[in-house]
Residue frames as qw, qx, qy, qz and C-alpha x, y, z in Angstrom:
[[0.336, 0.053, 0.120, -0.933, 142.04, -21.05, -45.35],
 [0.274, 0.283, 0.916, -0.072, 138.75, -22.92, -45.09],
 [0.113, -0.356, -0.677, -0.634, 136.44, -23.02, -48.11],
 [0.075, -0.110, 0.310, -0.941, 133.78, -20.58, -47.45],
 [0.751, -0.069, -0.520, -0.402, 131.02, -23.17, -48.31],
 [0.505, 0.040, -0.593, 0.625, 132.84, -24.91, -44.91],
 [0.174, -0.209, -0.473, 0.838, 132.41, -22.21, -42.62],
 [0.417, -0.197, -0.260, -0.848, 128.62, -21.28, -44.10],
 [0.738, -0.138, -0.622, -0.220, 127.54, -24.57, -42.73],
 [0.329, -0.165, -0.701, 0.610, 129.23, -24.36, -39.01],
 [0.121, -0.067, 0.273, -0.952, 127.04, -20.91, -38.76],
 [0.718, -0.112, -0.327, -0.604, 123.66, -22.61, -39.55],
 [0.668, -0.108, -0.715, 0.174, 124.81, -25.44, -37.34],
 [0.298, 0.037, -0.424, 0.854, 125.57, -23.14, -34.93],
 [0.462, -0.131, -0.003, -0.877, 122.20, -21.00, -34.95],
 [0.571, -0.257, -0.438, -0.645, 120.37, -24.26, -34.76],
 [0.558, -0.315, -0.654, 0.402, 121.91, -25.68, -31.59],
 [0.202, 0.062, -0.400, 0.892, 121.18, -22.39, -30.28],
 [0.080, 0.422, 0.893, -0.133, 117.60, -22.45, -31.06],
 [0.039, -0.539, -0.036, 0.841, 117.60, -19.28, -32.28],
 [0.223, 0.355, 0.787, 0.452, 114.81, -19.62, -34.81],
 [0.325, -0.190, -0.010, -0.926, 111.94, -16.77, -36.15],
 [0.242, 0.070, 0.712, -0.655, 108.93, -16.82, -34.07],
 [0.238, 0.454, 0.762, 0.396, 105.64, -17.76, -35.69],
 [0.169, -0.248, -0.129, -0.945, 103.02, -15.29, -36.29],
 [0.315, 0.152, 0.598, -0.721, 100.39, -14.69, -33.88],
 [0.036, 0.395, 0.915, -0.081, 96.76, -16.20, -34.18],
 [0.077, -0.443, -0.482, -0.752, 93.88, -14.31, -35.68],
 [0.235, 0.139, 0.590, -0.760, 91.85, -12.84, -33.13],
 [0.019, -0.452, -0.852, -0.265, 88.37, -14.19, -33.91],
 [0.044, -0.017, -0.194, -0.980, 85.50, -11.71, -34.36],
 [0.400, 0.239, 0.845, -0.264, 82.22, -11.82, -33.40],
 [0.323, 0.397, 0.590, 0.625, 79.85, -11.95, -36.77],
 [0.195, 0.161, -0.039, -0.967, 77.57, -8.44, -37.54],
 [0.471, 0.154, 0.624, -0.604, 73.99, -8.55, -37.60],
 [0.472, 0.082, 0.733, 0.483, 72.19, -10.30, -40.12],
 [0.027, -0.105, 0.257, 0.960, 71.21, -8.08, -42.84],
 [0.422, 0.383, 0.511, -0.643, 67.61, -7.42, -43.46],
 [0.377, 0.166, 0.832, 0.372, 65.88, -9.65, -46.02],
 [0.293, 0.467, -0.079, -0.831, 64.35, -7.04, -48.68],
 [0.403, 0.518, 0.753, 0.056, 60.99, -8.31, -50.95],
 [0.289, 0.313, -0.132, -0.895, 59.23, -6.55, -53.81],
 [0.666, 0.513, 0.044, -0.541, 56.81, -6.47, -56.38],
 [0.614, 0.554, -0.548, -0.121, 59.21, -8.27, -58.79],
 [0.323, 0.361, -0.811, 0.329, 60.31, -10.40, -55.71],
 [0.522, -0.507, 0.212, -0.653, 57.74, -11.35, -53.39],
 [0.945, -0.274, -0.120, -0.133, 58.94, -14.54, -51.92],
 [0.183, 0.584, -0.748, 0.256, 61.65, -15.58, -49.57],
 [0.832, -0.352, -0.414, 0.110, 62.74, -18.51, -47.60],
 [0.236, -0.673, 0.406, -0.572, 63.85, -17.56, -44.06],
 [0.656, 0.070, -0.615, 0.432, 66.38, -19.54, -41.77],
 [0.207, -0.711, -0.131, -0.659, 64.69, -18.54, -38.21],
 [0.198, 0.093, -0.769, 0.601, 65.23, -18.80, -34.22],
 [0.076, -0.617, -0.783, -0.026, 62.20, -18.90, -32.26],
 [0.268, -0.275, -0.124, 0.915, 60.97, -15.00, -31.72],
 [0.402, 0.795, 0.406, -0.205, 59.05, -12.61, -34.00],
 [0.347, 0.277, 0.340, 0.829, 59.35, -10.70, -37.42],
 [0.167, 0.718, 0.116, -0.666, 58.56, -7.22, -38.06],
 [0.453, 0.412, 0.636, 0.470, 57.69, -7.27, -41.85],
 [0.038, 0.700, 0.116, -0.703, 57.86, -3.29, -42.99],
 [0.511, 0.445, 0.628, 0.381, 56.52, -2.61, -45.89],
 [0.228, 0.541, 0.039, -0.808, 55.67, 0.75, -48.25],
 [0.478, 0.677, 0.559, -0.021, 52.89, 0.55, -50.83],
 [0.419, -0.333, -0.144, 0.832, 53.26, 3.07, -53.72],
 [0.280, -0.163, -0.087, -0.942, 49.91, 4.05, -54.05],
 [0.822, -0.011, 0.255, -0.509, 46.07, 2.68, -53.59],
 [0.507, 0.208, -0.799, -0.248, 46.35, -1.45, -53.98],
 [0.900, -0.366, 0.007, -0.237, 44.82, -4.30, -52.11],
 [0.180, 0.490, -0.835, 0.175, 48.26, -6.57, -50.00],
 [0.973, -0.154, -0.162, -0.052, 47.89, -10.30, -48.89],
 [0.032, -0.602, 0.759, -0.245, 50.97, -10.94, -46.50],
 [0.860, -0.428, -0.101, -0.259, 51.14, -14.54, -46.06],
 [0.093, 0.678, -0.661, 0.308, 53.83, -16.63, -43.51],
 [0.911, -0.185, 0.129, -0.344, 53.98, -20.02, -43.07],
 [0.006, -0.493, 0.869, 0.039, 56.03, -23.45, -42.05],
 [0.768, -0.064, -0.472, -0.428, 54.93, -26.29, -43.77],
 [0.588, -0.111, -0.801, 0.015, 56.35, -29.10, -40.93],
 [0.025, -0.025, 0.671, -0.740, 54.96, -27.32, -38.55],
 [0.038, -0.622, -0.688, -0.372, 51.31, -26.91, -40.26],
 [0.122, -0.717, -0.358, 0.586, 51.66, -23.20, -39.31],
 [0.417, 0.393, 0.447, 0.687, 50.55, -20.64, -41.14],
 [0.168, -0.696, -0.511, 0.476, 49.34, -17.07, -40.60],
 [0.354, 0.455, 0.488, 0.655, 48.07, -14.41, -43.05],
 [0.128, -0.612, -0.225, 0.747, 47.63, -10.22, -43.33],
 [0.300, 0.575, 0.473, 0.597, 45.19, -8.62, -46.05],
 [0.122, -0.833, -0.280, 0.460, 44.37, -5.07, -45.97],
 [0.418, 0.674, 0.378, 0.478, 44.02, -2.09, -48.51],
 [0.192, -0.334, 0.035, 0.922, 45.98, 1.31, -48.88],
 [0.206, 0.829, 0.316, -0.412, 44.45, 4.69, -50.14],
 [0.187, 0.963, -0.181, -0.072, 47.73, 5.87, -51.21],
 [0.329, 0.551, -0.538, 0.547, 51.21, 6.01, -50.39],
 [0.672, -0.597, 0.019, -0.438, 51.86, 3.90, -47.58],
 [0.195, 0.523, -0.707, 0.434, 54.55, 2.71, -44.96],
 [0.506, -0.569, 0.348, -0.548, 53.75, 0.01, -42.07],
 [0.212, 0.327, -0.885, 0.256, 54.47, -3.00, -40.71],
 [0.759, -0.412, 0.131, -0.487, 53.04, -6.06, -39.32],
 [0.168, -0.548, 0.796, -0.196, 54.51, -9.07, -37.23],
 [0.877, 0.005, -0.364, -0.313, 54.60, -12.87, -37.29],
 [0.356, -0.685, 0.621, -0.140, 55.93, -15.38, -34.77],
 [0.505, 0.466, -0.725, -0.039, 58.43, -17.58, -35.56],
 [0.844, -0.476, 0.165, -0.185, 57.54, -20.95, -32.80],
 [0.798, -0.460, 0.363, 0.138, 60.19, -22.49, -33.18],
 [0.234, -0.520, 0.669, 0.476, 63.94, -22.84, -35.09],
 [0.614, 0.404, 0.640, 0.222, 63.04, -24.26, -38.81],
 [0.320, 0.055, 0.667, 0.670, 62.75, -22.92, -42.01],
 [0.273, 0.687, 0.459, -0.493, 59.64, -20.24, -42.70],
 [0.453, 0.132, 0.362, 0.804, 58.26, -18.98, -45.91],
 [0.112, 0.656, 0.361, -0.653, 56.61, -15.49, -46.66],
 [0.333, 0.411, 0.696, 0.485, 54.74, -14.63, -49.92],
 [0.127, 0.594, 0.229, -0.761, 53.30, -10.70, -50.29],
 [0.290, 0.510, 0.644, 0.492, 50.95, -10.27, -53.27],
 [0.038, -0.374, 0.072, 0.924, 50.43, -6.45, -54.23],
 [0.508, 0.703, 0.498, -0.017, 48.14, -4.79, -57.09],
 [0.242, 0.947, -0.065, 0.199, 50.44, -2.35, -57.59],
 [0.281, 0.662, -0.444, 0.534, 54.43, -1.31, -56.85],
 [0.736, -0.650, 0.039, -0.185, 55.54, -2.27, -53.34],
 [0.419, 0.688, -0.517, 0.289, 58.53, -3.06, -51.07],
 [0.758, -0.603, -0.010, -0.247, 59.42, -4.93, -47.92],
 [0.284, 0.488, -0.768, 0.303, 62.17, -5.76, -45.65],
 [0.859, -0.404, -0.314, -0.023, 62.24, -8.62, -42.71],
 [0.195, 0.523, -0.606, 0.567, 63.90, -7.93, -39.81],
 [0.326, -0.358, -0.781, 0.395, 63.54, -9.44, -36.18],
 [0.333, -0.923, -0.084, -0.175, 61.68, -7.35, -33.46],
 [0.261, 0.455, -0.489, 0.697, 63.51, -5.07, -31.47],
 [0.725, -0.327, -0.593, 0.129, 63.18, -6.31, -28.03],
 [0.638, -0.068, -0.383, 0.664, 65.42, -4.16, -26.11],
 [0.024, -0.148, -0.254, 0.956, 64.44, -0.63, -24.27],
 [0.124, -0.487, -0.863, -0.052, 60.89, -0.85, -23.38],
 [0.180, -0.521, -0.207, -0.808, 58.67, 1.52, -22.59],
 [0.198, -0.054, -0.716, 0.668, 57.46, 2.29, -19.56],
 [0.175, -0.714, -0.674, -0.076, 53.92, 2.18, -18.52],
 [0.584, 0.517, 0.557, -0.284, 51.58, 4.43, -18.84],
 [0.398, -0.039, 0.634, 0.662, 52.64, 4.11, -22.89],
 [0.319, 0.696, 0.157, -0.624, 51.21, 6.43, -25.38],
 [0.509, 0.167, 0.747, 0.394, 50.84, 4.64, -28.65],
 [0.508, 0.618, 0.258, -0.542, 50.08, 6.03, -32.06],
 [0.349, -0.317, 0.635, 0.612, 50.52, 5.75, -35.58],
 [0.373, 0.381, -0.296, -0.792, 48.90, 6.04, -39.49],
 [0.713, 0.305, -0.463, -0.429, 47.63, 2.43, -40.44],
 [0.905, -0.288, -0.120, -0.290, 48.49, -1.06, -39.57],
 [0.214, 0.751, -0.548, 0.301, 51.56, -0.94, -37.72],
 [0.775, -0.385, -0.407, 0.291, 53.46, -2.94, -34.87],
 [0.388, -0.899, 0.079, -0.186, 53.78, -0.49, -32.02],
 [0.212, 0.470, -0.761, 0.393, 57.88, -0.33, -30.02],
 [0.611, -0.054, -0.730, 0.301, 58.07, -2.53, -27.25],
 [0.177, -0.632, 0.209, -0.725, 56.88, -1.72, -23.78],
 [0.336, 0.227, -0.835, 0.373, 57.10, -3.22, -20.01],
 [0.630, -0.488, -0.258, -0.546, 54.21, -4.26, -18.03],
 [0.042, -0.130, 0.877, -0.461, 53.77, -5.59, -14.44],
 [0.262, -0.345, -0.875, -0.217, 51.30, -8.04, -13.76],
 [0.067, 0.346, 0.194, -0.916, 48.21, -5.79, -12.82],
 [0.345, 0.777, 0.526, 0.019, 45.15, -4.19, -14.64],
 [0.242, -0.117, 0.340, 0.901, 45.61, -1.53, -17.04],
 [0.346, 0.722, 0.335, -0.497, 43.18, 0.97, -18.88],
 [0.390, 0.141, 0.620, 0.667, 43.64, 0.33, -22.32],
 [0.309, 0.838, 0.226, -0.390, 41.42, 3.83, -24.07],
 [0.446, 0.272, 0.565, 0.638, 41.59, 4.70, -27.72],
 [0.027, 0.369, 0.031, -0.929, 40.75, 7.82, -29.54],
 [0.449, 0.151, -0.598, -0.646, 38.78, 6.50, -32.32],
 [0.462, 0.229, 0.804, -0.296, 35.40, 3.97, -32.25],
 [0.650, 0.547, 0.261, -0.458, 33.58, 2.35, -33.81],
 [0.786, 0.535, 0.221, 0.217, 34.02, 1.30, -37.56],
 [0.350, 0.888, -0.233, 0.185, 36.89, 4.52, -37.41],
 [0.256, -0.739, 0.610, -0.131, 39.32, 2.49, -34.82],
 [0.322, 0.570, -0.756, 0.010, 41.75, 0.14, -35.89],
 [0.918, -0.378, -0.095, -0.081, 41.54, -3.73, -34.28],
 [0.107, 0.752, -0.594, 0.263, 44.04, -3.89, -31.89],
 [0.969, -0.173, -0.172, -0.034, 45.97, -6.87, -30.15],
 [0.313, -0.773, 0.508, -0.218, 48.48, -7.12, -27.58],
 [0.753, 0.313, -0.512, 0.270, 51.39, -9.69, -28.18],
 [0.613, -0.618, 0.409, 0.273, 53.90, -11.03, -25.46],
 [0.019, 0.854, -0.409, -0.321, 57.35, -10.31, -27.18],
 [0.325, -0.371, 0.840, 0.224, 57.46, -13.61, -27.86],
 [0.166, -0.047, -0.793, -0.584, 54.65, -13.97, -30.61],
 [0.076, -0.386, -0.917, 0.063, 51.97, -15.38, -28.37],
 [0.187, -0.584, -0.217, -0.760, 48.79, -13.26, -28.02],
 [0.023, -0.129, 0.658, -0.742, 47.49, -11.84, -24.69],
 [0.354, -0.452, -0.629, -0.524, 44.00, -13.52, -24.55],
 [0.469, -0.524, 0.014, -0.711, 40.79, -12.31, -21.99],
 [0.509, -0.266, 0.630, -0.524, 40.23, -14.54, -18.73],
 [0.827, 0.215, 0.446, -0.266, 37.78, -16.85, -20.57],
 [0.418, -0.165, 0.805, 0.388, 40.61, -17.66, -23.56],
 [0.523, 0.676, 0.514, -0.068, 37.93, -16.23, -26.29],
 [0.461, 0.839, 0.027, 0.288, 39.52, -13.01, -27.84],
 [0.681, 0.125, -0.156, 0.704, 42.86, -11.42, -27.97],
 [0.522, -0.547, -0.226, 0.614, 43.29, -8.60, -25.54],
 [0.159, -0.045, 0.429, -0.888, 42.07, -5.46, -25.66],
 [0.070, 0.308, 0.946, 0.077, 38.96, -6.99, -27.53],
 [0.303, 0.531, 0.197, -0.767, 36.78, -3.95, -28.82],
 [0.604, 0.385, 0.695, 0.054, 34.12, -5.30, -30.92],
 [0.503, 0.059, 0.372, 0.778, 34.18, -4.16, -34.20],
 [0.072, -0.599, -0.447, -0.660, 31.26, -1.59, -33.66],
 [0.451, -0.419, -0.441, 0.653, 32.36, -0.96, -30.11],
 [0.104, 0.872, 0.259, 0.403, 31.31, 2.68, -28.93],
 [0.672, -0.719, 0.000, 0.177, 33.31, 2.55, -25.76],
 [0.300, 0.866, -0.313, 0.250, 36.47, 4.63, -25.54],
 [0.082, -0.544, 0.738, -0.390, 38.26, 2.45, -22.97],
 [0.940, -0.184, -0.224, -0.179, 38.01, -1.48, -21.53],
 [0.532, -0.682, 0.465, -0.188, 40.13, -3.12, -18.88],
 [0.808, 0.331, -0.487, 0.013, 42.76, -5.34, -19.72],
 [0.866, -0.465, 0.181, 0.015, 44.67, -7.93, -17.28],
 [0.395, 0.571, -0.715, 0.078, 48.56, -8.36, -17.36],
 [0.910, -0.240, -0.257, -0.219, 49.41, -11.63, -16.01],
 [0.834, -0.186, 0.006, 0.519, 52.95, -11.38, -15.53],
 [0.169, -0.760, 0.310, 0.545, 55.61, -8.68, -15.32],
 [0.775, 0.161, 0.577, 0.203, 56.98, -8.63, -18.70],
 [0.081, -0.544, 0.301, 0.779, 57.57, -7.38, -22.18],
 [0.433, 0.483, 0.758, -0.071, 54.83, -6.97, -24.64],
 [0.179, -0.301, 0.380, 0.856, 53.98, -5.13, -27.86],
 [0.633, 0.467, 0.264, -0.558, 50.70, -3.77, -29.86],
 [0.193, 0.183, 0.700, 0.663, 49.95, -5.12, -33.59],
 [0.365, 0.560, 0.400, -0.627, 47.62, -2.94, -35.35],
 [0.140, 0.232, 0.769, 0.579, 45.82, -3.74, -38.27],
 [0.156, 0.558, 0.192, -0.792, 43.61, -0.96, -39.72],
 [0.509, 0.669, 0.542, -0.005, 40.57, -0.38, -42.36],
 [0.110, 0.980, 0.071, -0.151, 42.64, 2.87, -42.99],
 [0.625, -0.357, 0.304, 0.624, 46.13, 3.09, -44.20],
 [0.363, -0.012, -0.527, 0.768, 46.94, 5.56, -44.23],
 [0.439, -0.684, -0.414, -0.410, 44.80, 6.39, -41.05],
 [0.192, 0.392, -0.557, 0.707, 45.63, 7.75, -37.79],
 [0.740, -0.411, -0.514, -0.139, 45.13, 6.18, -34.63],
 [0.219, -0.559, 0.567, -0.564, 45.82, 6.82, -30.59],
 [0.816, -0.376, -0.436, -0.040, 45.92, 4.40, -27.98],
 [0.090, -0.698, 0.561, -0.436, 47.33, 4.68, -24.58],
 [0.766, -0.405, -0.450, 0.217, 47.56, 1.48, -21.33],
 [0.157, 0.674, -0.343, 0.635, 47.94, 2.68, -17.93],
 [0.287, -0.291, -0.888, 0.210, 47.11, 1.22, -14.50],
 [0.345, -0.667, -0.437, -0.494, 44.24, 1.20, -13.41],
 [0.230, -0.682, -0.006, -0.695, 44.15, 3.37, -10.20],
 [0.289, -0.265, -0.836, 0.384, 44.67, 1.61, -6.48],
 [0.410, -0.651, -0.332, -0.545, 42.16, 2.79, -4.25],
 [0.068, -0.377, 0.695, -0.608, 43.30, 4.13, -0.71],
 [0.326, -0.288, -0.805, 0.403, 42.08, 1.66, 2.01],
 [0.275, -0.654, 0.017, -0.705, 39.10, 3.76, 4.22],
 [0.012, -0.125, 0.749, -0.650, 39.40, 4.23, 7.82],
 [0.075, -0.446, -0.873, 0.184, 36.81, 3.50, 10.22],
 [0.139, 0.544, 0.316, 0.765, 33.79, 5.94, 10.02],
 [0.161, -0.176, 0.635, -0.735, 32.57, 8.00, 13.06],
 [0.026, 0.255, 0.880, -0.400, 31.10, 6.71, 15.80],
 [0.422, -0.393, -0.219, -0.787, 27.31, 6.70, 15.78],
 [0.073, 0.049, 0.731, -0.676, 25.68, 6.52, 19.38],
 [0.202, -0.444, -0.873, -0.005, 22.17, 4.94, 19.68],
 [0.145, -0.428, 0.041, -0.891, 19.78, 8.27, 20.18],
 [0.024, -0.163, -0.846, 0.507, 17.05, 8.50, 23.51],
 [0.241, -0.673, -0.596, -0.367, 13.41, 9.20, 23.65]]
């Protein structure tokens, strides 16, 4: 009888000329990552450094009562820098935007008199509005996204004068929308304007977004853009015939 130590070895010889080995284990499917989480400031925290693509922030903030804020945002090797002061009543929520030119390293500093909070998050970009856009809100906000073609528009507000908000139309990509002559940012109602309404050029089809920065927060504010009107073509008018004596 062969030694069963003997006839363990032929079967393992056996299995391995047969090639009958276990299979490995399958390969992780790879995942794509989850968005990055919104970078939250306070009173007790008011600085961050921020790892950025080119684009815009939306900096939302809530006050939590009357105080004077100073938002600034700035990259030193770029020698950009670009600041937001402005005073609550009360209790206040709103939000204002900086663009980010180019891939680097940005920091943002928010000084408070009082309690406060803030988060950083990109803009949302995606589902635009559709002309003619009815804008409001309570203070100095950044308005959703909305889609122009290149065209004139009626830009009209509800408020003048020292009681309406200074407003300024962004492309989506940070830059401002400035006037023909490159002097002021788009819509451009002086700050003691009485006029409820001023023509604004789009230059391009596109995707563009209000910033509003207000004496009031919290204050309430309308704005609308629509195009401005074609005029039909006129036919020819009747005939006039040459009269006799």
């Amino acid at each position: 009888m062969k030694s069963p130590v003997i006839l363990l070895i032929l079967i393992l010889l056996c299995l391995a000329a047969c090639g009958c080995t276990q299979a490995p284990a399958p390969a992780a499917v790879p995942t794509s990552p989850g968005p990055t989480p919104a970078i939250t400031l306070s009173s007790e925290k008011p600085n961050a450094t921020l790892s950025l693509d080119p684009g815009v922030i939306v900096v939302s903030f809530r006050a939590d009562g009357a105080q004077t804020m100073e938002l600034y945002f700035s990259n030193q090797s770029l020698g950009y820098g670009a600041g937001t002061r402005f005073a609550t009543s009360g209790p206040y929520a709103g939000s204002v935007a900086y663009q980010t030119p180019a891939k680097d390293t940005y920091h943002l500093n928010i000084s408070g008199s009082g309690p406060w909070t803030a988060e950083v998050a990109p803009l949302v970009a995606t589902n635009p509005l559709k002309a003619p856009v009815n804008l409001s809100g309570t203070g100095t906000q950044v308005t959703p996204v909305f889609y122009l073609e290149r065209g004139e528009y009626i830009f009209s507000r509800n408020e003048t004068g020292i009681a309406s908000p200074y407003y300024f139309l962004q492309y989506v990509n940070g830059s401002s929308l400035m006037d023909a002559n490159n002097t002021v940012v788009q819509p451009g109602f002086g700050e003691l304007s009485p006029h409820t309404f001023v023509i604004v050029t789009i230059p391009e089809n596109g995707t563009y977004y209000l910033s509003v920065l207000s004496r009031n927060n919290p204050g309430n504010w309308a704005a609308t853009l629509s195009p401005v009107p074609k005029i039909p073509s006129m036919g020819p008018g009747p005939a006039v015939y040459p009269t006799t004596s």
